[in-house]
Structures are given as structure tokens and as C-alpha cells.
N, C-alpha and C positions, 0 to 999 in steps of 0.2 A: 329579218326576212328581206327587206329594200337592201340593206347592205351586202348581200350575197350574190343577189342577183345582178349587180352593178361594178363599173369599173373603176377604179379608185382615180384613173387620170381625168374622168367625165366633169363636166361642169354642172353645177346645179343651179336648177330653178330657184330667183331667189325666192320665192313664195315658200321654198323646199329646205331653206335656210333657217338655222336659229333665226330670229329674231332678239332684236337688241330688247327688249322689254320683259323674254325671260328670263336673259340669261344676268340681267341687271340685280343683285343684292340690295339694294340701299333706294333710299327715297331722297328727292332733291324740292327743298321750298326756302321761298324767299320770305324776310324778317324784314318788316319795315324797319327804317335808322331811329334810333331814341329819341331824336328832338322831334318826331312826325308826332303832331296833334292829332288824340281820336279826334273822327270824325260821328256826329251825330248820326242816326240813319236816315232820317229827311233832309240829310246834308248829300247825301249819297246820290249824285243825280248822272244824267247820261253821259254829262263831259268826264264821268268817272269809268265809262265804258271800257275796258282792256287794262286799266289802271290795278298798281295793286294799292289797294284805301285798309287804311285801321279805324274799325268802328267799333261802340261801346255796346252793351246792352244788356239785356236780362235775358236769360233765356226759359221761352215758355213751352217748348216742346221738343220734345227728342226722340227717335225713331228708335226700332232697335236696330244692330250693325248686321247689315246683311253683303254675302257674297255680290262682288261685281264684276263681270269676266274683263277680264284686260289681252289675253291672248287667246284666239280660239286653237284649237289642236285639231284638225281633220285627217282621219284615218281612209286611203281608201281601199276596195273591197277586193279591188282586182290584183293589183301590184302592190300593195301594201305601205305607200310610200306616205309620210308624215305630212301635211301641209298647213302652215303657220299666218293665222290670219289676226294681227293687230288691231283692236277695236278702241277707237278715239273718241268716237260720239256715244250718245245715250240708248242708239240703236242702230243695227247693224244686220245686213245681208248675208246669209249664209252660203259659205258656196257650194255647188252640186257638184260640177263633173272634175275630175282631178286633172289638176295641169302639170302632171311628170313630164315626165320626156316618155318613158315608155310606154305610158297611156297615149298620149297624142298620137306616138309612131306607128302602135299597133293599133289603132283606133279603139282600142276596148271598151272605153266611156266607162271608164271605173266610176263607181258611186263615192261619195265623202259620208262621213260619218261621226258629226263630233264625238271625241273624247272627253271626259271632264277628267279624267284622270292626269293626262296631260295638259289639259287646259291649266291658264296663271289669274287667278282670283284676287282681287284685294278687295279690305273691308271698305264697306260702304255705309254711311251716315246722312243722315238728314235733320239741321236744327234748324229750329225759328229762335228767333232772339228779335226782343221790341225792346221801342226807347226804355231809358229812364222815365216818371214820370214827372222830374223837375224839368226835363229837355224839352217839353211837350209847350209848344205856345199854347195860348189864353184859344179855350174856345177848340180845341181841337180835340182830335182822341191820337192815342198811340200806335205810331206807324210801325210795322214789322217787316221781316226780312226773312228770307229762307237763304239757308246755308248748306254746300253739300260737304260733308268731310270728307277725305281719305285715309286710309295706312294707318299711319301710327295718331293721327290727329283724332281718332273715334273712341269714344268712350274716357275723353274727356274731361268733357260739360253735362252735368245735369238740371233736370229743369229748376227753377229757381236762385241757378247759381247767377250772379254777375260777370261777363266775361271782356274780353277785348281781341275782337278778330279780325288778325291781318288778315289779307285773302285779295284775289282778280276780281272783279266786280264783272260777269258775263251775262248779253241775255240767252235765253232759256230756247233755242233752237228746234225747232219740231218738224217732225217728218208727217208726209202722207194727209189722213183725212183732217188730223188735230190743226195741220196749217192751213186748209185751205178755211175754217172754221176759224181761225184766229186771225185771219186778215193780215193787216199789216204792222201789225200790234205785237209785241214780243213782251212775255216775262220774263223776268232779271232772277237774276239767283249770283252769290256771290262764293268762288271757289276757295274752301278755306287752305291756308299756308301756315297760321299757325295761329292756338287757340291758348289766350294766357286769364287765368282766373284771377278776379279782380276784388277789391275789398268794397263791401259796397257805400263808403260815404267819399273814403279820401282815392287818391288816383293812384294808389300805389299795389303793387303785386299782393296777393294774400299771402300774408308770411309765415312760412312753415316754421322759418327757423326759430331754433330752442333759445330761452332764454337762460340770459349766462347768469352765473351762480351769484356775482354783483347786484344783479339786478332783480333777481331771488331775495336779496338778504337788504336792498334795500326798502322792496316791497313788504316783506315779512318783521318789519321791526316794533317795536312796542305800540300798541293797541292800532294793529295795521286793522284789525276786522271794522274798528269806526271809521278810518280812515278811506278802507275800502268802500265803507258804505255812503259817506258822503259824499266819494267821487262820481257818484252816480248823480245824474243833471245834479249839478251842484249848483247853478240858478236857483233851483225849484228851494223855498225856503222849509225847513223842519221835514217834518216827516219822517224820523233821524230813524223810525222803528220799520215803515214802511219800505226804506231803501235797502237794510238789512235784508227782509223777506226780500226782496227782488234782485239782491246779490246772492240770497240762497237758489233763489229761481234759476240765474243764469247757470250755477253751478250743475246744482242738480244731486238727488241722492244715489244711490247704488241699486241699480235693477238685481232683482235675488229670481233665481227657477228653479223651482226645487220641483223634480222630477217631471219637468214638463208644463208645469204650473207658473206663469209667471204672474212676480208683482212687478208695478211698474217703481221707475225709481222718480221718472219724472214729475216736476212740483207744481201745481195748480194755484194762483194765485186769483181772490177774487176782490178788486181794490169797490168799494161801495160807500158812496159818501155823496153830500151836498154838494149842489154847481159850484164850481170856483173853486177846488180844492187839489186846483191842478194832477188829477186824476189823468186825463188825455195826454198832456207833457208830459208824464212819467211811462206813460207809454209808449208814446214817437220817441222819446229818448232811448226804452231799452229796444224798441225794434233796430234803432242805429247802432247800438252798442252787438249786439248779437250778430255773431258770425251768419245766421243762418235764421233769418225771421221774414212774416210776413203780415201787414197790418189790415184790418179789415174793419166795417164797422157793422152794428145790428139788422140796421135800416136794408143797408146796400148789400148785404150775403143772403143769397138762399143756402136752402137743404146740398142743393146739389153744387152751387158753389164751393160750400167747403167741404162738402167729400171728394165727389167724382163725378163726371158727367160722360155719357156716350156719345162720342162721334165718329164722323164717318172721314176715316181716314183721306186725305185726296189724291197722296199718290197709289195707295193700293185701292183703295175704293172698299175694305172691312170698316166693320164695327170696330172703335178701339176705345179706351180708355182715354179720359182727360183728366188730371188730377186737379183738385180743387186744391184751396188755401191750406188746408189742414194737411195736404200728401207733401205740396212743395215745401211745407214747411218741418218735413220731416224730419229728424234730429235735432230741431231748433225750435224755435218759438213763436207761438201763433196767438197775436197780440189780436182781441176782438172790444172794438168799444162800442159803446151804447148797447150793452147787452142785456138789458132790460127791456129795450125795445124792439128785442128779434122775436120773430112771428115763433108761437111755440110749438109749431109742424116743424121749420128748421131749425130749433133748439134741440129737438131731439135726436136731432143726426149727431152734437158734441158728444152725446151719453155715450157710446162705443169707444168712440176713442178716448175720453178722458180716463177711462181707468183700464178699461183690455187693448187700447194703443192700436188699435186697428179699425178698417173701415170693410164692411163685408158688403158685395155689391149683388145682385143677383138683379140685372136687367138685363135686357134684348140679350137674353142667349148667354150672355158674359157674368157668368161664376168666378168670386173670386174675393181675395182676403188683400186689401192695401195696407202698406204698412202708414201708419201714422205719429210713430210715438215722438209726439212733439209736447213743451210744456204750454200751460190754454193761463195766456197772463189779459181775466177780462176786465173792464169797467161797467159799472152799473148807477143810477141813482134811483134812492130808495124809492118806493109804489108812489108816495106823493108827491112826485117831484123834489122836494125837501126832508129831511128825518122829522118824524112827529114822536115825539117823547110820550105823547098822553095815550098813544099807540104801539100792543107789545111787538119784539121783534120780528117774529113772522111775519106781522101784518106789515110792517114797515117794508124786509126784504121783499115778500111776495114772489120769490123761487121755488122751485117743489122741491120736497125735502133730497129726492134722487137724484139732483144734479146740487145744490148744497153740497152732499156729503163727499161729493166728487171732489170738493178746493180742500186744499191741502188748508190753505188759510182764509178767510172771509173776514178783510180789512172794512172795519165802521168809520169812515171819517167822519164826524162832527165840525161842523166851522160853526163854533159856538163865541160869540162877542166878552175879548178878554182885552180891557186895554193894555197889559202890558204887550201882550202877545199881539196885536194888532198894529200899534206904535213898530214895532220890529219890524213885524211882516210888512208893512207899508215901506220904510224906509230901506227893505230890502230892494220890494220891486221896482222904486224909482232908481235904486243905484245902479241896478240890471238895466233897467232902459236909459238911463245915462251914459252908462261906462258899456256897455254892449260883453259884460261879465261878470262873475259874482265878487260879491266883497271880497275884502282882505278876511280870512280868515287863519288858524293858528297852524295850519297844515298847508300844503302846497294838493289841490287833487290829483290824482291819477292821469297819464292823460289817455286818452281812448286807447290808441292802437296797442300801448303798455297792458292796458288792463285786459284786453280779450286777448293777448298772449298769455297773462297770467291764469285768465279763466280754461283756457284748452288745458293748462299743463295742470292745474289743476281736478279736470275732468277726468285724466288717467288714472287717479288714486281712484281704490277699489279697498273702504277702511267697511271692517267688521265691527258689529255690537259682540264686545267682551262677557262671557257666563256671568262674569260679575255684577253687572250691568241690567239685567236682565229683568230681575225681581225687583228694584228700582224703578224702575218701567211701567213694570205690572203694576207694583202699589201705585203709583200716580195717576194711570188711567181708570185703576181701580175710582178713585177718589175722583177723577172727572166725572165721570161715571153718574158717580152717587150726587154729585152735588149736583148736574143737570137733573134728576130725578129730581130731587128736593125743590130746586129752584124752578118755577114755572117759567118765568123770562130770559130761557137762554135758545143758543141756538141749538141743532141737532146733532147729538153725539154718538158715533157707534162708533165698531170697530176698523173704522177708515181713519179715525182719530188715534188711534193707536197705529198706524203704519205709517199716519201722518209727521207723529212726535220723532220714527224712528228714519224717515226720507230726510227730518230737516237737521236729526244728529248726524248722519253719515255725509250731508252735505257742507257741516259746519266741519267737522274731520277732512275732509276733502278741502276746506279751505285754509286749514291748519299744516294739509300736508302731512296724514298722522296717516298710519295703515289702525289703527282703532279707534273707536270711540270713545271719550273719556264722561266724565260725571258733568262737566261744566257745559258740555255739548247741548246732554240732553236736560239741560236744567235752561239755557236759552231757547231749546226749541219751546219749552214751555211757557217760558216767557212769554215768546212772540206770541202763541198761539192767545194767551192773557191781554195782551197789548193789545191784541186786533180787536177783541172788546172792550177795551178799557173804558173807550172813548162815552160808551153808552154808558157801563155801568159807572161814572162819574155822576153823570145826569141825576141817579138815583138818591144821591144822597146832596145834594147841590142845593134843597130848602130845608135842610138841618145845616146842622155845625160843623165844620168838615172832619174828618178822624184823622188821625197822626196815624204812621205804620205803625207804632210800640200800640195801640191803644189796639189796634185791630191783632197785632200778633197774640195782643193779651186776650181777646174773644177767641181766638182758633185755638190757644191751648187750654183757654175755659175748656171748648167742644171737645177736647181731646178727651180731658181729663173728664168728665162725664159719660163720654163714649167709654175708658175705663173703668170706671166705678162698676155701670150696668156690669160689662163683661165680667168684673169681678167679685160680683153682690157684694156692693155694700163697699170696699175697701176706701182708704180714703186717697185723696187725687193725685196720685202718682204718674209722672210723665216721663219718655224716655226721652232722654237729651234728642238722641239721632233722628229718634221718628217726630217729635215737634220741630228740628230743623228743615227736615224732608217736606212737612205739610205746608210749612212757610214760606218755602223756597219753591214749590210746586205752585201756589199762589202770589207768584210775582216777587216776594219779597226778595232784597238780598242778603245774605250773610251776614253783611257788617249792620243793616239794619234789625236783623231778631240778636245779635250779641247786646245791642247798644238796648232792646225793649228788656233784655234778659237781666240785664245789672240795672236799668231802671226798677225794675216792680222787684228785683231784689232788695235793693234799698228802702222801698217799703214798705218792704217786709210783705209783701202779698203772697211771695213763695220764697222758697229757699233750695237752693243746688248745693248738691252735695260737692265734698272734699275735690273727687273724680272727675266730676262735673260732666255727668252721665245719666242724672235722673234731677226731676225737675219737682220740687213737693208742696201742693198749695195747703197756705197754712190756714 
């Protein structure tokens, strides 16, 4: 319509002009040079004003990306003619009367009319990012920062990632009643240029890249699974079984939804033992090892710390969400110690997420489901301060059985006086505080950043339980089952122990690098689930004579072979090779241990195996 009514040789109003800002494709930002040291953000001070600074941080809040006009478009009403108004600050005057040539001459006083259709938008961001809390001097708390992002720089950084951002360091400029209310006092806000995700111990980039098949094949080679497991704080002395589960933890099992229904895949680990059994260190250790963790303790979390909490947004001025320990620590791991000592109002806030992986919020108005599915690796010591033996295990945990049945595993540590074992462990920790590292030992460990590259690519495998497998399974929990029944001194067993057995096979498969599960998987998961009691059920028998495995394999297939009889009225004690291998091997034993009890009590003569060596017959 402007174009018709006009002469092509006329000069235009440059207001009437593109402008350089719409007609621009590409974004332009500065990189600070590699030798530039982050700077702290209580290092960040005024002489850094107009400067571009690279700072480190955490970031604890992120906005969502909202439109932010950068070119206004003004249509007017009379003459039709397009008028282009470049907006540089954080507010802006609109114009009223159109400044054509043809409006002025005919006096018309055309009106303007934003466009958004013609208007140039870019995305808009808002993060906070605070210190580290090792950067933090003695006595102080943690300083923060507001960030504004643009373009391509939004959607990023999420909260609890660590990052490193170059960016202008500006203060925060205000118009109208806000300045004359602020004096002569300005807020700082720092314009970001470029936003790089960082690892959170060492100073180096988070590394995407794949690892090469070398380094695959040097990681995977003959009994890499102990090896993996002792490179976890390898300081820390023993606990060779403990480290296992916490290498399974990192891993993780295979989330299954079948029609809608999800189980979780992630692993619950509950370490519970006497003072001194470096419980705590094995948990600052795996918060450091984990791409994606956050540490808490009993005392110092509420309810609403580790869910979520309402606050009031400052630059909209809504209701909004704040995520607690539990949401930041989302797809990673939420390390809580002293967890016998959290008040039992906010104990009950973990019960949602530990097994439906979610937090459901319904305050001030805000309805709503967060996600949470993070693994819950906690420490606890037992009711008395110390384990008491003369006291059964409930009384000793003193958990309610509903958040129990939640850990995938419930680790007893005993620090029970062994001199051989004491002699070691002593002469470990002086070498550790001598040498500022662990002994020589027969393997070289892991070293960090190696092994959470191994753990991501391991996280991709998605290994299935084989039909074959299946009824294996069943019989064994069957027998858990029955033997917590019988036994009054155990802990609680339902059917969360049966999805327990089959999170820590698909995560032992996942460590293998196998798309299935095999027999030896889930014969270790059982193991460990064994192990994490072992410690107590020792206790039990520690003022008798101690038993050899052959003596005990020789009582489980006494019980076999009685448990057949009844079924069979009367026959006499026939055992099947497979299934007393199965009951022995479900109970801790190994293989090479019931062969070695099998040709002992053959020789004499208490039973006798057939030619086949498929049936078992006491004489």
C-alpha cells in the first residue's frame, strides 16, 4: 500500500528504513583467550565493570526462555507506512504519531500501531549461578550472581549443573520511579557471551566424547568388575562388597513401563553401621565421582528443602517453584547423611520419590508432579548410637518398615575388634596419611574422569531378563521368602526384594556391556543382597565353634532332602544335583565351594552321586 502511493526516486526517513538488526542472520559474542583464569564471583568487583570476566559456578536457578522484542514494527493507520524502532535497553517508549514524509506534509497525524507480526524477538533467559562451596572464605556464606542470556546461549545451563561464564559484567540500569527509589546504588547483572558446562571436581570441559575401543578393552579385561570396584575411594580400606553395590548404584538398572505403569530402574542404597566405618567418605567420594549429585545431611534438610519450595519470583513478581536437593539432583544422585537423625515429618517427603520417582506439590495454588528420579545413596547409625547384638534387628535399625523396603540394599557394617584385620586397617591409614595415597596395591585404580566416562557409556545399555531366567528368579525369592518367615531375626522382605534382585542383574549386564542378563548376574545380585547381612548374621554364631561352608552346605541339603521325603511320604532322601546347587548358591556359597563339600561327604560315604552326577542320595 506505502509502496504505491510513493515515488521510487523519494528519499526515506531513516526511521522508515530496515534496520540493521532485522535484517542481520547471525549472533556475534566474544570468547575469552584459554590462558584467562576463572574468576571467583566475589572476585567480580566494580574495576570489572564493562570488562568481559570468565566466572565459575553452580547454577541454582533458571527462568524459563521468554520472548524479548529487539526491533519494534509500527504500522500507521493513515498512510500505511512501516516504522522501525530498535530497542537496546530493558525498556522502551513507544512511538505515537508516524514520522513519514507524507503524514508530516499532509498533517494527518497518522496513529502507530505495533505489529508483532513484523516485530524481531529473541530468546530471553535469566540464570543465577553462586560460588563453589570450597571458594567460600572461613565464616562467610555463598555469594550469587544473576545472568541474563540471549539467542542461541538459552536453554543451556540447568539448575545444578556446574558451569563457566564468559560474559560483560554490567550494572543493571533503571528507569522512572524504580531509580529514583534506588538512589545511587545500581545492581550488577553480568551479560552472558558464552556458557560452557564444566565437570564438577577438576577444571576441565564435561566430556562428551566417546571412548575409544582401547580404552574399552583395557577397562573390560579379566576381573575388571573388582577392579572397578576398588577404584572407588580407594583410600578407604576393605569394604571390597560395599564398593560393588555403589558401583552398581552409579550404574543403575533398566527403568521397565509397561502400559503406563512405571517401575523404577534406579538403585537405593542404605550404608548403616557403627561411627568410624568411614560411611561419610564413601559418600563425598561418590558425590564426586557422579556426573550429577547432590550432598545433604539429616540434621541440616527439611521437608521442603528436598522436595520443592514456593517462591515469589523477583523479576515477574508470581508464585514459582524452587527445586529442592532431590529435583536438582535429578537423573543423578542424592547422597543424604546422618539419616537417622532427620526429623520423621521430613523423612516422609523421600517416601514419593524413592519408588514413584516423583514429587507432587499442591501448595499456594501450584498443582503439579516434579520429576525426581534420582538414586537416594543414604548413611545412618544404628538406634543406639553403636550396633547392639543382644538387640534384634528392627530394634537396632529403628526405620519403619515403608521406607526399609524402599533400599534396594540395607548395608550392616559391624566394626567388630579382629587383630588381624585391625593390624592392616591401622597400617593402611597411616600410609594414607604419610604418602597423601593408597598403598601399592596388585592393580593400578581407575582414574576418575576414565571411570565416569565408562559409567555414561555404560548407562546406554538397555539388557533384558532372558524366559530362561525367569523361574530361577522366582524359585530364589521364593526361598527368601520362606526363610524370613521362619527366621524371626531378619529384616523385611516383600515383593520390592524381587525387583530389587532383578535392578541389580540388569545393572551388573549393563556393566558387562551384555543386551541380557545371564545366571552369574543374578546369582551376585544375591550375593550382595546376603553380604549386606552377613556382618550381623556372623555375630550369631561367634560363641560356638565357627562352621566351615562344606559343614553348612551339608545342613541345607540335610533340609532339602527332608523337605523331599514329606513331599514324597516316606521316600528316602533324594536330592537333585541342580536344585541343591541353586539353594547353595542363593545362600552365598560359591560353586567351587558346594563341589569341594560334594566329594568331601562323598568320601564318607554320608551320600552318594550318581554316575550322571544329577541326583544326590543320602545313605
Amino acid at each position: 500500500m506505502e509502496q504505491r502511493g510513493r515515488d521510487p526516486a523519494d528519499t526515506r526517513d531513516p526511521r522508515n528504513q530496515y534496520p540493521a538488526e532485522l535484517m542481520r542472520r547471525f549472533e556475534l559474542y566474544f570468547k575469552s583467550p584459554s590462558t584467562a583464569k576463572p574468576k571467583v564471583v566475589r572476585d567480580v568487583r566494580s574495576d570489572s565493570i564493562g570488562h568481559l570476566v570468565n566466572v565459575r559456578g553452580i547454577v541454582t536457578r533458571s527462568t524459563e526462555v521468554k520472548p524479548m522484542i529487539a526491533v519494534a514494527t509500527n504500522t500507521c493507520d493513515q498512510c500505511g507506512a512501516e516504522t522501525y524502532q530498535p530497542i537496546q535497553s530493558s525498556s522502551f517508549m513507544p512511538l505515537v504519531m508516524c514520522p513519514s514524509q507524507e503524514c508530516v506534509t499532509n498533517k494527518s497525524g497518522g496513529r502507530l500501531y505495533l505489529q508483532t507480526r513484523g516485530s524481531k524477538f529473541i530468546k530471553f533467559q535469566e540464570l543465577r549461578i553462586q560460588e563453589h562451596s570450597d571458594q567460600v572464605p572461613v565464616g562467610n556464606i555463598p555469594r550469587s550472581m544473576t545472568v541474563y542470556a540471549s539467542g542461541e546461549n538459552t536453554r543451556i545451563a540447568q539448575p545444578g549443573d556446574h558451569v563457566a561464564i564468559t560474559g560483560v559484567f554490567l550494572p543493571l540500569l533503571r528507569t522512572g520511579f524504580r531509580q529514583a527509589v534506588q538512589g545511587l546504588l545500581s545492581e550488577t547483572y553480568m551479560e552472558a557471551h558464552s556458557i560452557t558446562l564444566m565437570n564438577k571436581t577438576e577444571d576441565d570441559e564435561l566430556g562428551n566424547n566417546e571412548l575409544s575401543a582401547e580404552e574399552v578393552r583395557s577397562i573390560t579385561e579379566e576381573g575388571f568388575y573388582d577392579k572397578l570396584a576398588g577404584s572407588i575411594a580407594p583410600e578407604i580400606f576393605g569394604h571390597e562388597d560395599v564398593k560393588k553395590a555403589l558401583l552398581l548404584l552409579l550404574v543403575g538398572g533398566v527403568q521397565r513401563a509397561p502400559r503406563g505403569m512405571k517401575i523404577r530402574g534406579t538403585i537405593n542404597i542404605c550404608l548403616m553401621g557403627d561411627p568410624g566405618v568411614a560411611k561419610s567418605q564413601l559418600l563425598s567420594y561418590i558425590d564426586r565421582l557422579a556426573p550429577r549429585s547432590q550432598y545433604t545431611t539429616g540434621r541440616g534438610s527439611s521437608g521442603v528443602g528436598l522436595t520443592a519450595a514456593v517462591m515469589r519470583d523477583p523479576l515477574t513478581g508470581e508464585m514459582t517453584l524452587e527445586g529442592g536437593a532431590l529435583v536438582l539432583a535429578d537423573q543423578g544422585i542424592c547422597c543424604i547423611d546422618e539419616f537417622d537423625k532427620m526429623a520423621d515429618a521430613d523423612r516422609t517427603a523421600i517416601h514419593e520419590v524413592m519408588e514413584q520417582q516423583t514429587i507432587s506439590i499442591a501448595k499456594a495454588g501450584i498443582m503439579t508432579s516434579l520429576n525426581a528420579r534420582c538414586s537416594i545413596l543414604a548413611a545412618a547409625n544404628p538406634a543406639y548410637g553403636r550396633y547392639n547384638p543382644r538387640k534384634s534387628i528392627e530394634q537396632n535399625i529403628q526405620l519403619p518398615a515403608a521406607l526399609l523396603s524402599r533400599f534396594d540394599l540395607l548395608w550392616l557394617i559391624q566394626d567388630k575388634p579382629d587383630a588381624d584385620a585391625d593390624l592392616r586397617l591401622a597400617q593402611h591409614i597411616t600410609y594414607v596419611h604419610q604418602h597423601l595415597r593408597q598403598p601399592p596395591t596388585h592393580f593400578t585404580p581407575i582414574d576418575m574422569k576414565l571411570m565416569r566416562r565408562f559409567i555414561s557409556l555404560c548407562k546406554k545399555g538397555q539388557p533384558v531378563v532372558p524366559e530362561a531366567l525367569a523361574d530361577y528368579i522366582v524359585a530364589a525369592y521364593v526361598e527368601m521368602r520362606k526363610e524370613a518367615r521362619v527366621s524371626k531375626d531378619t529384616t523385611f522382605t516383600s515383593a520390592r526384594t524381587l525387583l530389587s534382585i532383578l535392578r541389580l542383574s540388569t545393572a551388573l549386564a549393563r556393566l558387562r556391556m551384555m543386551d541380557n542378563v545371564e545366571k552369574e548376574d543374578v546369582n551376585e545380585a544375591m550375593r550382595l543382597m546376603e553380604m549386606s547381612k552377613d556382618s550381623l548374621q556372623a555375630d550369631k554364631s561367634s560363641n560356638t565353634r565357627a562352621q566351615r561352608p562344606a559343614d553348612l552346605i551339608f545342613s541345607l541339603l540335610r533340609e532339602l532332602a527332608t523337605e523331599g521325603v514329606a513331599a514324597r511320604h516316606g521316600a528316602c532322601g533324594v536330592v537333585r544335583m541342580a536344585e541343591a546347587e541353586q539353594r547353595c548358591i542363593s545362600r552365598g556359597f560359591t560353586p567351587a565351594q558346594f563341589q569341594e563339600a560334594l566329594e568331601e561327604y562323598e568320601e564318607l560315604n554320608v551320600w552318594q552321586v550318581n554316575q550322571a552326577r544329577t541326583r544326590i542320595t543320602f545313605v
